[in-house]
C-alpha positions as CSV (number, residue, x, y, z in Angstrom):
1,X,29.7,-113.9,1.4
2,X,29.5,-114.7,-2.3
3,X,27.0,-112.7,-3.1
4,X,28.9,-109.5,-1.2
5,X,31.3,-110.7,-3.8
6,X,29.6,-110.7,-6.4
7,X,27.8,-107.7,-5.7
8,X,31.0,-105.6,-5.9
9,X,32.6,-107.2,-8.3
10,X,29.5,-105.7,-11.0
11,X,29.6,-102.1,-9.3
12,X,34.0,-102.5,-10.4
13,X,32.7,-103.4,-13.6
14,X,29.7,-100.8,-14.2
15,X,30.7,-97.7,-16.2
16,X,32.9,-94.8,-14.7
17,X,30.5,-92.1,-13.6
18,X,32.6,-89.9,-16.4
19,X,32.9,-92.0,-19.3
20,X,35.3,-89.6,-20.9
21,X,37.6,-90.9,-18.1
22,X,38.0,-94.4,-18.9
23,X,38.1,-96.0,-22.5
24,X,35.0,-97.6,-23.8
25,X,34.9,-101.0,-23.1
26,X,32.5,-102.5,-25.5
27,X,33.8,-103.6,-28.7
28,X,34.0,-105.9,-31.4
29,X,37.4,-108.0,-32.0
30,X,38.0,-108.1,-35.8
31,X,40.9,-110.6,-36.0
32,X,44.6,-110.4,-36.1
33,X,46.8,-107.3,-35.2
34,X,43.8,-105.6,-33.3
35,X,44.8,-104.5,-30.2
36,X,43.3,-106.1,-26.6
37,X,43.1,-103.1,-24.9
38,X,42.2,-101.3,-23.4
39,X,40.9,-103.1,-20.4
40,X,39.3,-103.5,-16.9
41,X,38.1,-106.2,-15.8
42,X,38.2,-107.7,-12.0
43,X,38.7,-111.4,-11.4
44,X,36.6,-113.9,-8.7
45,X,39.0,-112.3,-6.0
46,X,38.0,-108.9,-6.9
47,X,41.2,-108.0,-8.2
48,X,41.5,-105.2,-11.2
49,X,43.4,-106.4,-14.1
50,X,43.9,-104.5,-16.9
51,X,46.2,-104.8,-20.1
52,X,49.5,-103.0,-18.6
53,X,49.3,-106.6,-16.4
54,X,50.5,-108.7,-19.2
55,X,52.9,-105.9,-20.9
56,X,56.0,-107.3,-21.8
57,X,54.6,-111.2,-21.9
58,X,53.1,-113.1,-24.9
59,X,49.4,-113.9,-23.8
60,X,47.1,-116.7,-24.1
61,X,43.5,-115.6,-23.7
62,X,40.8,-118.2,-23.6
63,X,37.2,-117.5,-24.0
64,X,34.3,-119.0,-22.3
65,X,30.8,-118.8,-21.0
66,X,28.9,-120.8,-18.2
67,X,26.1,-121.5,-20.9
68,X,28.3,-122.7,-23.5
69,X,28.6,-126.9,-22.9
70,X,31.5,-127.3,-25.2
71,X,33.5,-124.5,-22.9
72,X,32.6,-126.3,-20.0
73,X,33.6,-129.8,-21.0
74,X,37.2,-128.2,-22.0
75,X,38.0,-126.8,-18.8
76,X,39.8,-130.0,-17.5
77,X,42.5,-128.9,-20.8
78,X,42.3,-125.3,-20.0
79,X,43.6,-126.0,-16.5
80,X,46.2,-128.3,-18.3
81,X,47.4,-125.3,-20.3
82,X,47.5,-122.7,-17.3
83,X,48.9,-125.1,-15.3
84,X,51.5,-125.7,-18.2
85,X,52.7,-122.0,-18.6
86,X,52.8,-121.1,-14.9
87,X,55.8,-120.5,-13.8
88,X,57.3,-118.8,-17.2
89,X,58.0,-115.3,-16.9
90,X,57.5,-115.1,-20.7
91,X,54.0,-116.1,-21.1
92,X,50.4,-115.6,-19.6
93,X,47.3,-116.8,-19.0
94,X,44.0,-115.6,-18.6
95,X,40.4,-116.5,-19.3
96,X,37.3,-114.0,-19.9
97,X,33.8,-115.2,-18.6
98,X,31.4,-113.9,-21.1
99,X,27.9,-114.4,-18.9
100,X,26.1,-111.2,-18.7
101,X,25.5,-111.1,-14.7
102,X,28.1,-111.8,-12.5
103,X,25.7,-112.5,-9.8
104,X,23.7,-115.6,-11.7
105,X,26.9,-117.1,-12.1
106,X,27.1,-117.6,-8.4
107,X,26.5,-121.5,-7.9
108,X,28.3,-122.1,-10.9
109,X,31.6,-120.4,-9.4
110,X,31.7,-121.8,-6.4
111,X,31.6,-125.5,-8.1
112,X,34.0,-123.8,-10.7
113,X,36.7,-123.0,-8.2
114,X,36.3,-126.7,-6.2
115,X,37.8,-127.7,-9.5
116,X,40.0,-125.4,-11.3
117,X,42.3,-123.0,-10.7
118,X,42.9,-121.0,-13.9
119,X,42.5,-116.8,-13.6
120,X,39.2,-115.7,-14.6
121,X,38.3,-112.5,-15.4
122,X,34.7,-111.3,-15.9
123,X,34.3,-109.5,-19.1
124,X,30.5,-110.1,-19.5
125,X,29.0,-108.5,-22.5
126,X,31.6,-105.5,-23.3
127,X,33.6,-107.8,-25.6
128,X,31.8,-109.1,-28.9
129,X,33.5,-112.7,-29.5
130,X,32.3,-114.4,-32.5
131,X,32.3,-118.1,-31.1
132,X,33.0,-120.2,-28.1
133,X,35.0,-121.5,-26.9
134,X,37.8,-119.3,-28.4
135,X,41.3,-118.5,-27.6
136,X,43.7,-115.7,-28.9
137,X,47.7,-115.5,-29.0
138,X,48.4,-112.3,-27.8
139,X,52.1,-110.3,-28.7
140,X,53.9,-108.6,-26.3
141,X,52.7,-105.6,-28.1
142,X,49.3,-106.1,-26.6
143,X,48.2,-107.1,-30.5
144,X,46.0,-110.4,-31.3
145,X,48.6,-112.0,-33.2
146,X,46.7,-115.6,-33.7
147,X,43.6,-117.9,-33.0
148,X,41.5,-120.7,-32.7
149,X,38.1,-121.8,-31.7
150,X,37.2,-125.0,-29.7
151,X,39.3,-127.4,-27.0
152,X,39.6,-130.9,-27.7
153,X,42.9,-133.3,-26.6
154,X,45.1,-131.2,-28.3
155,X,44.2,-127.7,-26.7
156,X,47.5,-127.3,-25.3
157,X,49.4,-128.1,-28.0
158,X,47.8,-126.3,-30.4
159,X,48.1,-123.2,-27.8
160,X,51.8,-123.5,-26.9
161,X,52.8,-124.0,-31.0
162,X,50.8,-121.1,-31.7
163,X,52.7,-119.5,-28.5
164,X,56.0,-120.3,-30.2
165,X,54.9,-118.8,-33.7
166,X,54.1,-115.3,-32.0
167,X,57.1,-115.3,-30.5
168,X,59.2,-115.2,-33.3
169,X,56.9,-112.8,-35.0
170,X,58.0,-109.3,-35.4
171,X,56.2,-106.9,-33.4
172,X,53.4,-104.9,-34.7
173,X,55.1,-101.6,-34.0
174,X,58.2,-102.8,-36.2
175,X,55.7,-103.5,-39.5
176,X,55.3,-101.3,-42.7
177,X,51.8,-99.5,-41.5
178,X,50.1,-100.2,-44.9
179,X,50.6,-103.5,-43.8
180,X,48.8,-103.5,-40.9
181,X,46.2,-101.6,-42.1
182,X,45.2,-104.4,-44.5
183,X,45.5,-106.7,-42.4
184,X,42.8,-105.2,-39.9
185,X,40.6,-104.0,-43.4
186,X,40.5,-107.8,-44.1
187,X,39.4,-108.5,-40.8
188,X,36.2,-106.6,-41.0
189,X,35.9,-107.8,-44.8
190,X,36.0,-111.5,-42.9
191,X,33.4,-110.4,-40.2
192,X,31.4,-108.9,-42.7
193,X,31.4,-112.4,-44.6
194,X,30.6,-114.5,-41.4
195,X,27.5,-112.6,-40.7
């Protein structure tokens, strides 16, 4: 049954037979006011989520992979946080799997969901993320607003505070676009430096 699963979850996620149909999906996330879409990723249910889902809702996106051990050792706060923000129609949570195949991740998953609860999404290798684990603030914009790398006792409050600082951030739309644009020019200026 899993592997039935798992099996048509990577055909959802293989490339549209006209790729001028569908944005490209690979990329590399520079930083701070770069957009997170677009998107299409399924979740363990088979579901399609894309970014129109969270439109409207400031965003919490946590970062993860099955090989990373610091990822896995955080997931009991990572359910604390979804857990914590469920329910409020203001916010959401999601996580990205970044494993490469779906389908070696199969033993993993099914002791993954014994345990936790949290939405993953698999976004395999089409999203470039610096480190792990890593978790961005997203606007209600759809724009990377904030942050952080690594879990630790104070995940969910770091999280939620950074939650309340995007909130009463302007929107992206509403800022001088000089502005913006130096903002993402020092992004890849950063990326360039952590190389």
């Amino acid at each position: 049954m899993l592997t039935a699963t798992w099996l048509a979850l990577a055909l959802l996620m293989a490339p549209p037979a006209n790729p001028a149909a569908a944005p490209a999906m690979e990329r590399q996330y520079r930083g701070i006011l770069d957009p997170i879409g677009p998107f299409r990723l399924t979740d363990l249910d088979g579901k399609v989520w894309t970014e129109n889902d969270f439109k409207g809702k400031v965003l919490i996106v946590h970062q993860w992979a099955a090989w990373c051990g610091p990822c896995i050792a955080g997931f009991p706060e990572t359910q604390k946080l979804a857990d914590r923000v469920r329910g409020d129609e203001s916010i959401a949570f999601v996580s990205l799997n970044l494993d490469r195949d779906p389908v070696e991740l199969e033993d993993f998953l099914a002791e993954f969901r014994t345990k936790y609860s949290f939405p993953v999404l698999f976004a395999g290798a089409r999203f470039k993320i610096g480190r792990l684990p890593h978790t961005w603030i997203v606007d209600r914009e759809g724009f990377i607003r904030a942050g952080f790398s690594g879990e630790g006792a104070d995940y969910v409050l770091r999280a939620m505070e950074l939650v309340d600082v995007v909130k009463q951030r302007p929107p992206v739309s509403s800022l001088p676009a000089d502005a913006v644009q130096a903002r993402r020019e020092q992004n890849v200026r950063d990326a360039e430096r952590a190389k």
